[in-house]
C-alpha positions in Angstrom: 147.5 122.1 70.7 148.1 118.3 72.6 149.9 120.2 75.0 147.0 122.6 75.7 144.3 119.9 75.8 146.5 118.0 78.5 147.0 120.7 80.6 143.7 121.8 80.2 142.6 117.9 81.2 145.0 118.0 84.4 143.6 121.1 85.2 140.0 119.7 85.0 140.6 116.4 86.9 142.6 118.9 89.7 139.3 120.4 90.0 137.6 117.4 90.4 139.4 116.1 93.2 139.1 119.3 95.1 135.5 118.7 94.7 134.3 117.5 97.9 132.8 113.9 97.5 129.8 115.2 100.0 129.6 118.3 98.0 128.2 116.2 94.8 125.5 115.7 93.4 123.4 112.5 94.0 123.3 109.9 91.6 119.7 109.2 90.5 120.1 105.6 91.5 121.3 106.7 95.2 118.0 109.3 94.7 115.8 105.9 94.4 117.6 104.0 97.1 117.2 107.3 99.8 113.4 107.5 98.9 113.1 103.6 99.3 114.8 103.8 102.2 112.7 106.8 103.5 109.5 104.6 102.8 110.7 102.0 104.6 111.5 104.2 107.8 108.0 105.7 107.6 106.1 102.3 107.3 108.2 100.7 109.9 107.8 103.0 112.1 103.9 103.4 111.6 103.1 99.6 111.6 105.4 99.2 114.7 104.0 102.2 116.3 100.9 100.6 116.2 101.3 96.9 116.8 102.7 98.7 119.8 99.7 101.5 121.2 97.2 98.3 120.2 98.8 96.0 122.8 99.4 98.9 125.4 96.3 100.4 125.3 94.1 96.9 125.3 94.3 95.3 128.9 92.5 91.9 126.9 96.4 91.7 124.6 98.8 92.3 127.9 100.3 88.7 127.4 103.4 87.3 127.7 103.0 86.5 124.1 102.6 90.0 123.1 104.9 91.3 125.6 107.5 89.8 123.2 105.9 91.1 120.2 106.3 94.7 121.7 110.0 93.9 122.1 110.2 93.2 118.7 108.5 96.3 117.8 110.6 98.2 119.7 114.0 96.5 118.1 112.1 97.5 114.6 111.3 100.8 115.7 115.2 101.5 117.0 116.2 100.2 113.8 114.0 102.9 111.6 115.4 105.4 114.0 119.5 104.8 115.3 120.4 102.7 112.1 118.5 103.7 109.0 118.6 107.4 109.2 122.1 107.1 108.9 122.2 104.9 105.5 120.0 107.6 103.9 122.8 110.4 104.8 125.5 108.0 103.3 123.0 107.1 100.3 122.6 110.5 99.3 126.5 111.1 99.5 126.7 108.7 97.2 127.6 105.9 99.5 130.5 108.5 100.9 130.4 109.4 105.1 130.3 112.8 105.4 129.6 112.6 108.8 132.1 112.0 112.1 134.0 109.0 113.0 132.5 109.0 116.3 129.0 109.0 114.7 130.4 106.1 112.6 131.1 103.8 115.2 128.0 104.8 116.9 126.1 103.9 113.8 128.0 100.6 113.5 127.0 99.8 117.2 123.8 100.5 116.9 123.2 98.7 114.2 124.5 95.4 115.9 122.3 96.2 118.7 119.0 96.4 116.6 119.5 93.3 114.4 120.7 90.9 117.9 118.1 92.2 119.5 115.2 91.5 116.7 116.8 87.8 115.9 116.9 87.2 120.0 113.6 89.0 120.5 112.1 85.8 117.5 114.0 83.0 119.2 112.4 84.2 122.9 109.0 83.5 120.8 109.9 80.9 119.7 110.7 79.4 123.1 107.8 80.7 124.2 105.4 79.2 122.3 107.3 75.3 123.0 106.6 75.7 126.2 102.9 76.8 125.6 102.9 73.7 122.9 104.2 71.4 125.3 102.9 72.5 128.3 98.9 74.1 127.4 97.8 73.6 130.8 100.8 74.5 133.4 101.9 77.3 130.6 100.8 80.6 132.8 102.4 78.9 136.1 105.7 78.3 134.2 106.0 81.6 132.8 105.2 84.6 135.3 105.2 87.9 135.6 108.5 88.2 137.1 110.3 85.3 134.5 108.9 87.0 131.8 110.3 90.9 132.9 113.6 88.4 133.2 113.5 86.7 130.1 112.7 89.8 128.4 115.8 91.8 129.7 117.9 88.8 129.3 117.3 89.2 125.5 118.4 93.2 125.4 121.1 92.4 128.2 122.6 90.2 125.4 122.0 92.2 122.0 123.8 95.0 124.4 126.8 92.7 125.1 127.3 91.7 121.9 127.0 95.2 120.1 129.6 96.4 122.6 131.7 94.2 121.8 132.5 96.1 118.7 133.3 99.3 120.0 137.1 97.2 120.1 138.9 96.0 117.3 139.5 92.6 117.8 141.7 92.1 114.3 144.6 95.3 115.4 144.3 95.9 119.3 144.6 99.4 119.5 144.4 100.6 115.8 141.2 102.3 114.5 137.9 100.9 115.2 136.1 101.6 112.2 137.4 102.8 108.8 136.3 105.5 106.3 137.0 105.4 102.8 135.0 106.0 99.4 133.2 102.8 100.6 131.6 104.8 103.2 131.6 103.9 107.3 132.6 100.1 107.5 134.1 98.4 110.4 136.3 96.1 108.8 137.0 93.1 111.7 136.4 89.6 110.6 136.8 88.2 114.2 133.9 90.0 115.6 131.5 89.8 112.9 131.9 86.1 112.8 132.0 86.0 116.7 128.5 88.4 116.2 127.0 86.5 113.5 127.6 83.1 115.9 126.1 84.9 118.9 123.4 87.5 117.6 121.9 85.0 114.6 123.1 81.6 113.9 123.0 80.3 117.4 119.2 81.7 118.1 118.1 80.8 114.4 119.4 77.2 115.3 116.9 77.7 118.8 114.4 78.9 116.8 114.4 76.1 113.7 114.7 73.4 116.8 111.6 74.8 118.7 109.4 75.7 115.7 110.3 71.8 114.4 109.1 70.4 118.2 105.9 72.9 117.7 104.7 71.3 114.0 105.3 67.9 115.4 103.2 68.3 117.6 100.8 69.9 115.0 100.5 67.6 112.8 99.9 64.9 115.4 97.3 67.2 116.7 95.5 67.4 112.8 95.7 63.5 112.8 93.9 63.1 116.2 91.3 65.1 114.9 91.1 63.5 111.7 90.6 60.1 113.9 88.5 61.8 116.2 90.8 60.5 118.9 93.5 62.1 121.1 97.5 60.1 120.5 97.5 58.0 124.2 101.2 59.7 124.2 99.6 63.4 125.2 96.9 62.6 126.8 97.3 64.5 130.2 95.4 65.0 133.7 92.7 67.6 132.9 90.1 67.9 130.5 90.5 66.6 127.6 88.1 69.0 125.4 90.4 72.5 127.0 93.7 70.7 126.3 92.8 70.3 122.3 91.6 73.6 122.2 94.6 75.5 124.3 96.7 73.3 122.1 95.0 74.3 118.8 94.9 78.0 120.1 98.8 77.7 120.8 99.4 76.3 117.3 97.4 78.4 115.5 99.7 81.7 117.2 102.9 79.2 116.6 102.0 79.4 113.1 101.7 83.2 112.6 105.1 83.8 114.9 106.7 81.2 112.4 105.7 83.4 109.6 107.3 86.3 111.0 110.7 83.8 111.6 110.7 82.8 108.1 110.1 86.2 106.4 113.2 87.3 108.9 115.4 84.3 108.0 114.9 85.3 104.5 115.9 88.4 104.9 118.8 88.1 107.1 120.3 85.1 106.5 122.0 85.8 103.0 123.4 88.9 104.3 125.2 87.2 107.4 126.7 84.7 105.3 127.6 87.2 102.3 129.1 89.1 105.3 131.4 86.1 106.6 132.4 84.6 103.6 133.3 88.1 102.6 135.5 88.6 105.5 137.0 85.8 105.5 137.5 85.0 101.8 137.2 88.5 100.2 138.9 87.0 96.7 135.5 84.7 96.5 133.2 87.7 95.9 135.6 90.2 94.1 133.8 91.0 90.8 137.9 91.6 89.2 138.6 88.3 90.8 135.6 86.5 88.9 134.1 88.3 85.7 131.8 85.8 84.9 130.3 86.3 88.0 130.1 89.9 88.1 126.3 90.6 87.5 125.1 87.5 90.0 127.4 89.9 92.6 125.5 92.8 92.1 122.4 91.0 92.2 123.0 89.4 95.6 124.5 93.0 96.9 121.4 94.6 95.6 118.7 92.0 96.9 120.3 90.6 100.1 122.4 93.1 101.8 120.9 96.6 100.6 117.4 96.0 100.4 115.7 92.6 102.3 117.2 93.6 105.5 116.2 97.1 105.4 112.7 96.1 105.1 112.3 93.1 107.7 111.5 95.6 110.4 108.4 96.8 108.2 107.2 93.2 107.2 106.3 92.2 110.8 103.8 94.5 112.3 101.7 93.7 109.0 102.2 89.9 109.5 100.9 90.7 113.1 97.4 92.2 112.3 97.2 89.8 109.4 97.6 86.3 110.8 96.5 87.4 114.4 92.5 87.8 114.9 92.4 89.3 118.0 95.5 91.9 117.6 93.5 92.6 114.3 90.2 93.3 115.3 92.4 95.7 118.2 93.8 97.6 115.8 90.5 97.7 113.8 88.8 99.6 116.5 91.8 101.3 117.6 92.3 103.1 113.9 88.4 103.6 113.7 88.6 105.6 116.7 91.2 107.2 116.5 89.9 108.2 113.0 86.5 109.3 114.5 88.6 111.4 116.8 90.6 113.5 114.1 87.0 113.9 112.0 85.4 115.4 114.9 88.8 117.4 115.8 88.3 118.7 112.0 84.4 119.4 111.8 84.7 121.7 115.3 86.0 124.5 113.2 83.2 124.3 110.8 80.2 123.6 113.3 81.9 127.3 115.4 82.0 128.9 112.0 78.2 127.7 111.0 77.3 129.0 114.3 79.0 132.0 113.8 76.9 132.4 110.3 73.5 131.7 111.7 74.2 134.0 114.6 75.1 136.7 111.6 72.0 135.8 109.8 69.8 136.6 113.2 71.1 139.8 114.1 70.7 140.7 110.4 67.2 140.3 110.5 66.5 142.2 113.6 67.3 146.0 113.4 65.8 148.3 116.3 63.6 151.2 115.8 63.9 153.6 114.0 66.0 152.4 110.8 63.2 152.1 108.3 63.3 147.9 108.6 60.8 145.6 109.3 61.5 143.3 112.1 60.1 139.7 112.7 58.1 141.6 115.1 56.8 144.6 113.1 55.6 141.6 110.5 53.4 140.1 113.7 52.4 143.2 114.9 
């Protein structure tokens, strides 16, 4: 009888393993993640969509400024469509790659493109509004038409650069690029991700948190003057004095909605680039089996910081846009209520044809020629 329910157990776990892991069914947690992720996708790519038709269709938002907020959008937008679409397939394998290696590597680079790009996208804002802090009244000679188209290309140039970069690994020269195991697709490469995570986020977080410091100096010796009722001798300029403080408080008041968007990022991305470092390069630190005391903080960092926050980044900003900016709001206001007015009056034309239709019924209905034993409209006046 032990023999039979052993045999009968081998025979079973046989089976299971010649079960395809992207045959199986998903897990009702991986079920929640995929639908969260799917919400995310949908939202990011709605309030993106939009930050970027209000800009392009309103000649009165075609600033630099903005420019750089489309660029943003448009990282976001990449992300919701090269990069997440992917984690749902794996999510609903339970967290298995059923999918090529080829595909995997392209995944992994275009995820590195997407997240340098946004991070490089914030610190070109950043710069941006320094220079318009520092410089209210020479700001639109400074930055151009033609530095800006630069400045802007500079920034993908770069995310490009550095995303190629891993389409090489830089740990076995010629060995496999990316790996696939019952972890999923992972390219496992300390050297780039800590030469990427120098280049694509700590180095322009470090430009951001330097010009967003120079930019609430300057605002909160701009609140004092006011409170005195005096412009600081140290900024007072050539020019009126009456445009400069209100450039300036224009300036700061956008400095303080793009630092906003900054902060909400740097909360979202900076845990995961340091989980992913220190994982690399000391992967007994964050082994649950290494430290069981330590076991449920782990899966509460992995939960919060690497599979959700920076998933939904790219859905935070547009909605940080139309709230903290007045005059991208009140675009989009009018944009969605025409836009609304236009699908309302795309869905009553069917009913006005079919009411016409009806009434034209109705006429000939009360008008029969001669000879049918009716009475006309005109037999009744007659």
């Amino acid at each position: 009888m032990l023999s039979l329910t052993v045999a009968l157990s081998n025979q079973s776990t046989k089976i299971d393993q010649s079960i395809s892991f992207c045959q199986k069914e998903t897990s009702p947690p991986h079920i929640a993640q995929a639908v969260f992720l799917v919400i995310i996708i949908i939202v990011t790519l709605l309030g993106n969509g939009s930050v970027c038709a209000t800009v392009i269709l309103n000649r009165s938002l075609r600033t630099f400024t903005n420019l750089l907020v489309v660029s943003l959008a448009i990282s976001d937008i990449m992300f919701a469509t090269l990069s997440l679409p992917f984690r749902v397939h794996q999510t609903i394998h339970n967290f298995k790659w059923c999918l090529s290696e080829g595909l995997c590597q392209f995944w992994v680079w275009a995820d590195s493109l997407c997240c340098c790009a946004s991070i490089w996208n914030l610190a070109l804002i950043s710069v941006d509004r320094f220079l318009a802090t520092k410089y209210p009244l020479t700001y639109h000679q400074l930055i151009t038409r033609r530095r800006a188209v630069l400045m802007v290309a500079s920034v993908w140039l770069l995310s490009l650069l550095v995303s190629s970069l891993g389409l090489f690994n830089w740990t076995n020269v010629g060995g496999k690029n990316v790996n696939i195991h019952t972890n999923g697709c992972m390219k496992v490469d300390p050297p780039f991700y800590t030469v990427a995570a120098a280049t694509g986020f700590f180095l322009p977080l470090l430009i951001v948190l330097c010009a967003y410091s120079y930019v609430f100096y300057i605002a909160m010796g701009h609140i004092r003057a006011i409170a005195r009722t005096t412009v600081p001798a140290s900024r007072v300029i050539e020019g009126n004095t009456k445009e400069k403080n209100q450039a300036l408080t224009r300036e700061i008041k956008a400095a303080k909605t793009l630092a906003i968007v900054v902060g909400v990022f740097t909360i979202c991305w900076f845990p995961f680039f340091v989980a992913i470092v220190v994982r690399f390069w000391c992967e007994s630190c964050v082994e649950a089996e290494q430290n069981p005391k330590l076991k449920y903080f782990f899966m509460f960092v992995n939960i919060t910081f690497v599979y959700t926050l920076p998933q939904i980044n790219s859905a935070c900003n547009p909605f940080i846009y139309v709230i903290f900016s007045k005059k991208l709001r009140l675009a989009f206001v009018r944009m969605f209520r025409k836009f609304r007015n236009q699908i309302w009056d795309w869905l009553e034309k069917p009913e006005r044809k079919s009411n016409g239709r009806r009434e034209m019924n109705i006429a000939n209905a009360a008008y029969v020629g001669p000879g049918t034993g009716s009475v006309t409209a005109l037999d009744c006046k007659l």
